[in-house]
N, C-alpha and C positions, 0 to 999 in steps of 0.2 A: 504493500500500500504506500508505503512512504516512496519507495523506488520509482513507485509513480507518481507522484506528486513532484519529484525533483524533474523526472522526467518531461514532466508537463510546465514548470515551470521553467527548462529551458529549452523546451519550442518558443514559450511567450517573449523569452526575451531573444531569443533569437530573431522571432518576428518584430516582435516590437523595441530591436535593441534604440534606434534611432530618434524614436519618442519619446523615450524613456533616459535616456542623455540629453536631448532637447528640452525636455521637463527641466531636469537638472542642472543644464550649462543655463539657463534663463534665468533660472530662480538664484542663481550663485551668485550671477552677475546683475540682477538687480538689487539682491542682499549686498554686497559687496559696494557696489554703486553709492545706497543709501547711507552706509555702518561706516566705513572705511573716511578717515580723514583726508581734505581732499589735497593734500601731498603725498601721501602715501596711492590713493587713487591715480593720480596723476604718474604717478612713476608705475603703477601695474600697467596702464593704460598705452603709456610709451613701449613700454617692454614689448608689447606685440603689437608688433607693425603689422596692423589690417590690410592697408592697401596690398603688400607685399602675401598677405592669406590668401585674400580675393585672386591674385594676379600666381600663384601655386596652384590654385583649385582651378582655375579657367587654363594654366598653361595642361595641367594633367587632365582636363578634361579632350581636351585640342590632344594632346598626343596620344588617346585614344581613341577619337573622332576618326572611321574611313576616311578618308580624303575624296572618298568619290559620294560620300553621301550631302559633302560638304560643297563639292560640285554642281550638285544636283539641285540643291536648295540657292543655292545661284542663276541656275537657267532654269531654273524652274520656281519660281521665285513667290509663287501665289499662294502659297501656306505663308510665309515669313509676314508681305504685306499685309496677311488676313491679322495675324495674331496681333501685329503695329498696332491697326487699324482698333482695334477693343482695346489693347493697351493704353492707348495714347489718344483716342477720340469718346469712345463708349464710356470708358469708366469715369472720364474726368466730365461728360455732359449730366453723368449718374450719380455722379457727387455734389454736383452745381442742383439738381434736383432734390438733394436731401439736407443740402444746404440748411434751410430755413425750418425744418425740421428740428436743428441741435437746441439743447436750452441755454446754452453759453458762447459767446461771440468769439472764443479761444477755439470752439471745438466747432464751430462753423469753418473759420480760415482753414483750422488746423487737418479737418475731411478734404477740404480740396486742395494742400496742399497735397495730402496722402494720394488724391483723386490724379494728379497731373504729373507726380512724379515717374523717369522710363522704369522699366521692367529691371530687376535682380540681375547682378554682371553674374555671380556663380550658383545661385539656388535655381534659379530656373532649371540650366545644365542637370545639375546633380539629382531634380528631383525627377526630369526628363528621363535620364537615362534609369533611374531606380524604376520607372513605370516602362520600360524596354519602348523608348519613344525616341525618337530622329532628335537627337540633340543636334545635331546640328543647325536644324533650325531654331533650337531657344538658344543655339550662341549668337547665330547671328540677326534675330532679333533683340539682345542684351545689346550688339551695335551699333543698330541702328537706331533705338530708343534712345541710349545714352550717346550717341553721338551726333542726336537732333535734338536732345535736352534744353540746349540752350537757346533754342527757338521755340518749343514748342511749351514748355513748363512754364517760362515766363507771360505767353499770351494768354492761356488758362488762366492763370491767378490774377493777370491785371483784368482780365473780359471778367471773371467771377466775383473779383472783393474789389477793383477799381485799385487796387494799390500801384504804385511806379516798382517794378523791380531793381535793383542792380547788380546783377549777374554780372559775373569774371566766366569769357567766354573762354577765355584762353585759356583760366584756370581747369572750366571744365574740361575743354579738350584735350588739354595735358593730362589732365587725371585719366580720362577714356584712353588715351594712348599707353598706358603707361600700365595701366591697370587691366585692360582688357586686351586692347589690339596686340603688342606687342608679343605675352605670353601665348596667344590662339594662333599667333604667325610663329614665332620660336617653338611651339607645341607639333605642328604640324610639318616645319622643317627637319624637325629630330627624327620623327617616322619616317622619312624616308628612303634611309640603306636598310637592306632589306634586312637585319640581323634585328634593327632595333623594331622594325615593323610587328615583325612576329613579337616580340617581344609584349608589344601592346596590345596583340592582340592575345598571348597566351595570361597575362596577366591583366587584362582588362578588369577582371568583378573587384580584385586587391586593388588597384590605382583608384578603381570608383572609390570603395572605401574608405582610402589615405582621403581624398580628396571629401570624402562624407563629414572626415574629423574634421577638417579645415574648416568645413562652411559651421562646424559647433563650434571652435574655438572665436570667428567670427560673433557668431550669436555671444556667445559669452563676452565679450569687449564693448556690444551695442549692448548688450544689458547695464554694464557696470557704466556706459556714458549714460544710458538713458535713467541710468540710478542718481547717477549725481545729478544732470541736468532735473530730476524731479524733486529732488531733495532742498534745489534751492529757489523752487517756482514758486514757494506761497504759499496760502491757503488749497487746499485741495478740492476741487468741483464736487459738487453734491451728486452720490452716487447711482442715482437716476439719470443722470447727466453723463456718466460713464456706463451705465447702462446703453444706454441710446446710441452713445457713439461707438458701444464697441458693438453692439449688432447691425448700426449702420455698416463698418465698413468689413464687417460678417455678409450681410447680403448685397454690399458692392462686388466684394471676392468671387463669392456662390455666382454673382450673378454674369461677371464676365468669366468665370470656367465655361457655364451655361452658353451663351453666346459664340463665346470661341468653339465650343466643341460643337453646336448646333449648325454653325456657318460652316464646321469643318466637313460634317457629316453629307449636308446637303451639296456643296460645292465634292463631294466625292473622294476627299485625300485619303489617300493609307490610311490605315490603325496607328502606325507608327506618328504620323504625322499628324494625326489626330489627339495622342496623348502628347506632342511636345505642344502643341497648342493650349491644351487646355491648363498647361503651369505657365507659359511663356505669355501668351495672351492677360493673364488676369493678376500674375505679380509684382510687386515693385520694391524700389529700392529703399532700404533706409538711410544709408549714410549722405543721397542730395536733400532728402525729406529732411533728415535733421538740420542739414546745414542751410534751407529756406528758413526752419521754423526758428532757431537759433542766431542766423547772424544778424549783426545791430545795422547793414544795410538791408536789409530784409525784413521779415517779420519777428523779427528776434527784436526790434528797437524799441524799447520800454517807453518811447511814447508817442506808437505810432498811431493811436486811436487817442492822441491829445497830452498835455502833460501828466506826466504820469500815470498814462493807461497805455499799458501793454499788454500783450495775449502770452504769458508766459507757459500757459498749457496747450500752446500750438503745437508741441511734437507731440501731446497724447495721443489723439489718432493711427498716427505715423507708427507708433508705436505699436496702438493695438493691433494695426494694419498686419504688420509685420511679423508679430506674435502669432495672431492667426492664422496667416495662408502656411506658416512652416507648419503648423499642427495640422491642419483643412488637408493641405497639401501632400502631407506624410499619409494619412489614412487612406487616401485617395489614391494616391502611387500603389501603396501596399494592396490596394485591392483591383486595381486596373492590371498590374504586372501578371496578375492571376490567369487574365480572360487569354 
């Protein structure tokens, strides 16, 4: 009896090892976030260079990617546009819509900031390929999202809240180079001699993996910023109020999976290219989302709704956002890889 009870509970975590660490790296890192002095935060926070995660999990993603499927989604191009298209039009007119809906003018901005930000540089990938889906195209939607950012994020926010943005265009494209393009080109160059080919492809499920840790080690670092950053926002919104917005952007999510995979089915794409849609099309980034909701040119300026009134719970959303498609996301992969 007991023998089986160990037995069963490691199927469970076998199945569900990934949820079950994401539970874990979240809560570490927003305890840590909140508890932790913020010199001490500040030097755990520099220790692990994100960018440099992000830009590991997207290169080992790329040096497992066929290169012919990555061809394909090239000339063939009408998945990648479909999933843009809900990313980056549907979800942010679906947040302008539930807009007026929030009870608090923090958590209004703060939904379509979450509404307009592009798609995820390495979860997309990672959760793609765990649901046996054409990653290639949620990489190269993670490109074209985040390397139209700086055009398309900013017209969203000023057509929705009227605010002036001041975006660093060059900083974003820097970041997009540096952090995506760069490792998915150096990724794809390494597979080439045929030794190291094989290589990725006999160890492809192990590399997903490494690269599984990476995208928690990530969550783990946006936990402990979005701990601090909550720590010294104020009073905290009345929990109806957090209610609301975290099922708002629960059925933003639902709703552009929904979308993407309905547009997928109909327009006729693979299975494969059907599950990279349905994570690529409906998720998004946190680290531009914070740095709208955060900088003092931005909506981060303590008085930008008059002296002394600032929206300092404008990354909550962002947050919840974020929180829930890795969980939504997981359950989903795990049960689509099945069919």
């Amino acid at each position: 009896m007991a023998s089986k009870k160990v037995f069963m509970m490691q199927q469970i975590i076998t199945k569900y090892w990934f949820l079950i660490c994401l539970t874990f790296f979240t809560a570490c890192g927003l305890f840590l976030g909140l508890r932790l002095p913020a010199d001490e935060l500040d030097s755990l926070i520099k220790a692990i260079d994100k960018r440099l995660l992000v830009g590991l999990v997207l290169f080992l993603m790329s040096f497992t990617l066929d290169s012919q499927q990555l061809l394909k989604s090239v000339k063939f191009p009408l998945p990648v546009f479909w999933a843009c298209l809900v990313n980056m039009v549907f979800i942010p007119l679906l947040g302008w819509l539930m807009m007026p809906l929030q009870l608090t003018v923090d958590f209004r901005y703060g939904l379509m900031i979450a509404a307009s930000v592009p798609c995820t540089m390495a979860a997309a990938s990672v959760w793609t390929r765990k649901a046996e889906g054409n990653d290639a195209i949620s990489l190269m939607v993670t490109l074209l999202t985040n390397g139209f950012c700086f055009l398309i994020t900013p017209f969203w926010l000023e057509w929705t809240t009227s605010r002036q943005l001041s975006v660093s265009t060059g900083e974003l494209m820097s970041r997009l180079v540096v952090t995506a393009l760069l490792p998915m080109v150096l990724g794809q160059l390494l597979r080439q001699p045929a030794k190291l080919k094989q290589l990725a492809v006999n160890r492809k499920i192990a590399i997903g993996v490494i690269a599984q840790w990476g995208v928690l080690v990530i969550v783990f670092v946006a936990g402990c910023t979005a701990g601090r950053q909550l720590n010294g926002s104020g009073t905290v919104p009345a929990f109806n109020a957090i209610l609301l917005v975290w099922g708002s952007v629960v059925v933003i999510h639902l709703a552009a999976m929904g979308v993407g995979y309905a547009g997928s089915r109909l327009m006729q794409f693979s299975n494969a290219d059907q599950r990279a849609i349905l994570f690529a099309s409906s998720q998004k980034t946190l680290p531009i989302g914070l740095l709208i909701a955060t900088s003092a040119s931005m909506f981060g300026d303590p008085n930008l709704l008059g002296e002394g009134k600032g929206i300092p719970f404008a990354l909550f959303p962002m947050l919840l956002y974020h929180a829930s498609q890795l969980f939504i996301d997981t359950l989903i992969a795990n049960k689509v890889s099945k069919k």
